[in-house]
C-alpha positions as CSV (number, residue, x, y, z in Angstrom):
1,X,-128.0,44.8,-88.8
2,X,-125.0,45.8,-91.2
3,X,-124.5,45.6,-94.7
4,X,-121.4,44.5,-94.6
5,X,-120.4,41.4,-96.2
6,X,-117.3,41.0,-97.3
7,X,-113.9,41.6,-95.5
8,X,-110.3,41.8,-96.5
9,X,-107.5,42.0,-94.1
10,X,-104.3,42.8,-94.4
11,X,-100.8,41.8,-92.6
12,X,-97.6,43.3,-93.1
13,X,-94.3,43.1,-91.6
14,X,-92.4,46.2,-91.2
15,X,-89.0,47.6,-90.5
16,X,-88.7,48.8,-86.1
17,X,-87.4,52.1,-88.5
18,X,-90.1,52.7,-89.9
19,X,-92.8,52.1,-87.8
20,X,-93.3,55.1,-86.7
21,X,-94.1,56.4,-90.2
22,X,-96.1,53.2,-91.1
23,X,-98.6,53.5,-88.6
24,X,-99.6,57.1,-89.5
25,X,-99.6,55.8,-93.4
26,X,-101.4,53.1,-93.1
27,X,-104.3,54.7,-90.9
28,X,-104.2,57.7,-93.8
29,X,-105.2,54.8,-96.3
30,X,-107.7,53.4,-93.8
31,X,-109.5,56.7,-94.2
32,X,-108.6,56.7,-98.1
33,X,-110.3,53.5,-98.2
34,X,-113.7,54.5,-96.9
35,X,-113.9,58.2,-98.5
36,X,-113.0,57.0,-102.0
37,X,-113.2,53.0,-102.5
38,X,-116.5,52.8,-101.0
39,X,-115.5,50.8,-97.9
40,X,-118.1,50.5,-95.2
41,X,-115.5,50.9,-92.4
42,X,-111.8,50.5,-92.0
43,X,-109.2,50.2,-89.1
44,X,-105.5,49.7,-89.2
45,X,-103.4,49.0,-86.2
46,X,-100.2,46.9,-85.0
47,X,-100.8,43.3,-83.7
48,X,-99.4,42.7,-80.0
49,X,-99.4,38.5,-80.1
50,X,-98.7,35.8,-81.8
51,X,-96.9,34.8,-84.8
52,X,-97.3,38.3,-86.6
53,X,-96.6,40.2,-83.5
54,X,-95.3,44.0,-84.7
55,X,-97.0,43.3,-88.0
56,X,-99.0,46.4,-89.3
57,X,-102.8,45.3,-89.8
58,X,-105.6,46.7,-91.8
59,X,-109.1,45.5,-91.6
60,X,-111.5,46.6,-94.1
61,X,-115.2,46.0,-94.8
62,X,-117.6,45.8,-98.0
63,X,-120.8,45.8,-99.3
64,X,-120.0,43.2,-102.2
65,X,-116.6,41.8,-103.7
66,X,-116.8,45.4,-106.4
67,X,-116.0,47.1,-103.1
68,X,-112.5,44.8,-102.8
69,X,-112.1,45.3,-106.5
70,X,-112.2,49.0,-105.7
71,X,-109.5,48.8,-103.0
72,X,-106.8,47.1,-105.4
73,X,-107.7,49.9,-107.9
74,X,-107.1,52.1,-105.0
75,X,-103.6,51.1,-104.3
76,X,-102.2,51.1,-107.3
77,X,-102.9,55.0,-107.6
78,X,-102.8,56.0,-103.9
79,X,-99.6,58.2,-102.9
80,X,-100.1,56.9,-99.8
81,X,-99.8,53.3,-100.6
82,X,-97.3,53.8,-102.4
83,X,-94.9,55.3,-99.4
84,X,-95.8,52.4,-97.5
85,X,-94.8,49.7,-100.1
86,X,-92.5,52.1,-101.9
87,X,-90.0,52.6,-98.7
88,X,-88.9,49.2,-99.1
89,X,-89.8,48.8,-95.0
90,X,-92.7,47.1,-95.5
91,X,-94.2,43.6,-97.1
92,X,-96.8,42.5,-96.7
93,X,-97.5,39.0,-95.3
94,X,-100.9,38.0,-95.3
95,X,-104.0,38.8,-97.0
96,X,-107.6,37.2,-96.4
97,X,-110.9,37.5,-97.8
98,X,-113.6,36.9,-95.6
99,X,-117.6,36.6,-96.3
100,X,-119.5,37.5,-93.5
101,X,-122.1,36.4,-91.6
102,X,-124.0,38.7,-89.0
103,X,-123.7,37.6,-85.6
104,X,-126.1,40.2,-84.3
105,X,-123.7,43.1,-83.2
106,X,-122.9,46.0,-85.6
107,X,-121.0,49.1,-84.0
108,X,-122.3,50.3,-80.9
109,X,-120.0,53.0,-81.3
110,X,-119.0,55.9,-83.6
111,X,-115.4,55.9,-81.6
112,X,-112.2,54.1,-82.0
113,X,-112.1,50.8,-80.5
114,X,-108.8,50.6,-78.2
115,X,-108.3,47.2,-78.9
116,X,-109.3,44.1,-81.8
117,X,-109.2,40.3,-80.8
118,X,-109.1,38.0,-83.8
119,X,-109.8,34.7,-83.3
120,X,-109.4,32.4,-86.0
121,X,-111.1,28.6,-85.9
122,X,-112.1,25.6,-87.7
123,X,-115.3,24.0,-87.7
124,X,-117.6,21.7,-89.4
125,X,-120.8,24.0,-88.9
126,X,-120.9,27.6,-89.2
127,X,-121.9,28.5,-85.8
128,X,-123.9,31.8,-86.8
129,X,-126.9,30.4,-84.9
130,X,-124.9,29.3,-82.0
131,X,-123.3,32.7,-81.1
132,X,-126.2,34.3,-81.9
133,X,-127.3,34.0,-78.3
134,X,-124.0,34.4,-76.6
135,X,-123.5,37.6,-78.4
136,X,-125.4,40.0,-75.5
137,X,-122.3,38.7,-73.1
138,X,-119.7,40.5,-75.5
139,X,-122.1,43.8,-75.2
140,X,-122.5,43.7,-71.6
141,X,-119.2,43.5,-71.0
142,X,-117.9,46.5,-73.2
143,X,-118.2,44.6,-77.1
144,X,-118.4,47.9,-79.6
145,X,-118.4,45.5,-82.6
146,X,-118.5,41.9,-84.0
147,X,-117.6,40.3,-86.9
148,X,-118.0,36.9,-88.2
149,X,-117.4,34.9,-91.0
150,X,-115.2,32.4,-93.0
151,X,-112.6,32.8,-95.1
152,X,-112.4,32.9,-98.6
153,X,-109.4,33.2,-99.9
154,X,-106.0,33.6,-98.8
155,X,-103.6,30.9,-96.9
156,X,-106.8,30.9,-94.2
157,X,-109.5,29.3,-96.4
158,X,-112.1,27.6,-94.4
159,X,-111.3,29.0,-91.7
160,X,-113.5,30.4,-89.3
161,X,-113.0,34.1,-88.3
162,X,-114.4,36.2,-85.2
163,X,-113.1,40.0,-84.7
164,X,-114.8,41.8,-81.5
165,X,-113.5,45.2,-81.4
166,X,-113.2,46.7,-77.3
167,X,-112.6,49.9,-75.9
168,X,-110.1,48.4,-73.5
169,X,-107.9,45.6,-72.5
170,X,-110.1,45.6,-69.0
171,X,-113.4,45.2,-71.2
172,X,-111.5,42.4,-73.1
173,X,-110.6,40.8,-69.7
174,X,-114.2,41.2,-68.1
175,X,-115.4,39.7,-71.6
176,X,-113.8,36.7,-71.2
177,X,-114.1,35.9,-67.5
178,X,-118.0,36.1,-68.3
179,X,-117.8,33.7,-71.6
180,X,-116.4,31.2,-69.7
181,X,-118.8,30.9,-67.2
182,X,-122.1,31.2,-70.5
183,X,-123.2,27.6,-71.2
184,X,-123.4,28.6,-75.1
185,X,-120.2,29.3,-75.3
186,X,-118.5,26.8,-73.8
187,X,-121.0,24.6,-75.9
188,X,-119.3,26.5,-78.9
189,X,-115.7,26.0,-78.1
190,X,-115.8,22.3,-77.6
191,X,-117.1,22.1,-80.9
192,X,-114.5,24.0,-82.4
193,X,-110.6,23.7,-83.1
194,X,-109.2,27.1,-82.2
195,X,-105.8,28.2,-84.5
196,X,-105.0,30.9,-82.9
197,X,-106.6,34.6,-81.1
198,X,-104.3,37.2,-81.4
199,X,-104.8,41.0,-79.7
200,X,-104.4,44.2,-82.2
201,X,-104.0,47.7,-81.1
202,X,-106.0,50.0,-82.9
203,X,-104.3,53.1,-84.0
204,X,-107.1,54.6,-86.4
């Protein structure tokens, strides 16, 4: 089990220029976030599909909704926020709240996870119950982490929310050839009205 329960994520276009600078910035604040905001964990990365492809992302998790309150006090003192917004290369684009409900997968893993899939869906039901059992088919095949929950605010509220972090695009392959042959999951997805599953690349 985890004690997260609240998560915020965070899109934000940026400049091809500045990228490389960005990346390195924004996985400084990752760290910033979880040494002095109190975050329970914290990734940034750059999202590979869909409609936000090149888009810096940061992902961060929380105890309770004092932990997000912390982050915004965060950024408006952080040095390192403030090169990110401050170069006039960056915007952000998107920002979600999400409260969480445990699926039955915390990190398996200390390391880095290669690789993030965010799928985002809308339902009548929650579906905690119903992925509960399907979750050992995302650990077999290579799953370090899952995270589940609905949004709460943001452009995204009411929508559904699933991030499984991987070590590698193969385990995200194998993960998904073996889903679609599990009876409780593809009990799940003809239930559900998928919006969109987008791939991030981790950087820190």
């Amino acid at each position: 089990m985890t004690n997260a329960k609240y998560s915020m994520l965070t899109v934000a276009k940026c400049e091809a220029s500045f990228m490389g600078d960005a990346v390195p910035l924004t996985v400084k604040l990752a760290g910033e976030l979880v040494a002095n905001a109190g975050s329970l964990g914290a990734r940034a990365g750059v999202i590979s599909t869909g409609e936000h492809t090149g888009s810096l992302f940061l992902g961060q998790t929380y105890g309770d909704m004092a932990g997000i309150e912390r982050a915004f006090d965060l950024y408006a003192t952080s040095p390192t926020y403030a090169a990110l917004i401050g170069s006039g290369k960056l915007s952000v684009s998107l920002r979600s709240i999400i409260k969480l409900e445990e699926p039955g997968l915390p990190p398996t893993s200390a390391e880095v996870p290669g690789f993030l899939v965010l799928t985002r869906w809308r339902s009548t039901e929650s579906m905690t119950e119903r992925m509960r059992p399907v979750v050992p088919v995302f650990e077999e095949n290579g799953a370090m982490l899952i995270r589940y929950g609905t949004s709460i605010a943001g452009p995204s509220t009411g929508i559904r929310v699933l991030a499984v972090a991987y070590p590698s695009m193969d385990a995200i392959e194998k993960t998904y050839a073996a889903l679609m042959g599990d009876a409780g999951y593809m009990s799940i997805v003809g239930d559900i009205d998928i919006v969109s599953r987008d791939i991030i690349r981790i950087s820190g």
